[in-house]
N, C-alpha and C positions, 0 to 999 in steps of 0.2 A: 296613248292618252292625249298625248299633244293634239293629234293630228282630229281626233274628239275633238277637242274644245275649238281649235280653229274650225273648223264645220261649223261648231254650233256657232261659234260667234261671227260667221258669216250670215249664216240663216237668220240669226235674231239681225241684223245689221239690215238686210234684205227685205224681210219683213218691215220693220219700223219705215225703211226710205220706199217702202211699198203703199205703206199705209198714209203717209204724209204728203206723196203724191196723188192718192186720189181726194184727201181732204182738200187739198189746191186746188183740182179740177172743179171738185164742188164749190168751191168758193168763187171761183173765176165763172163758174154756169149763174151761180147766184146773181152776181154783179153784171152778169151781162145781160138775164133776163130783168135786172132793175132799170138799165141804160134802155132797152128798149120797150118795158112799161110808160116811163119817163119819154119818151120821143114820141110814145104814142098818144100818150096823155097833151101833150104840146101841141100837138097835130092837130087834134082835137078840139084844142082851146082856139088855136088859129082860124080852124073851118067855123068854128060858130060866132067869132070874132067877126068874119069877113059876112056872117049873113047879114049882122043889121048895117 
């Protein structure tokens, strides 16, 4: 019975620090396609800056 419940509360533990790492990942994808809309957008503003 022991040796049950240590299993299971490895697996719930596993899961959850499963789960939380790929919410990070998505967050960090997020933020990095913000940073480079943002740099592209500036770019942008730059080139049509420098035509007139």
């Amino acid at each position: 019975m022991t040796r049950l419940f240590a299993t299971f509360t490895v697996f719930t533990v596993m899961t959850f620090a499963l789960a939380s790492c790929g919410n990070t990942i998505r967050g960090a994808g997020k933020d990095l396609a913000g940073t480079v809309d943002a740099t592209q957008n500036a770019g942008k503003r730059v080139d049509n800056a420098a035509k007139y």
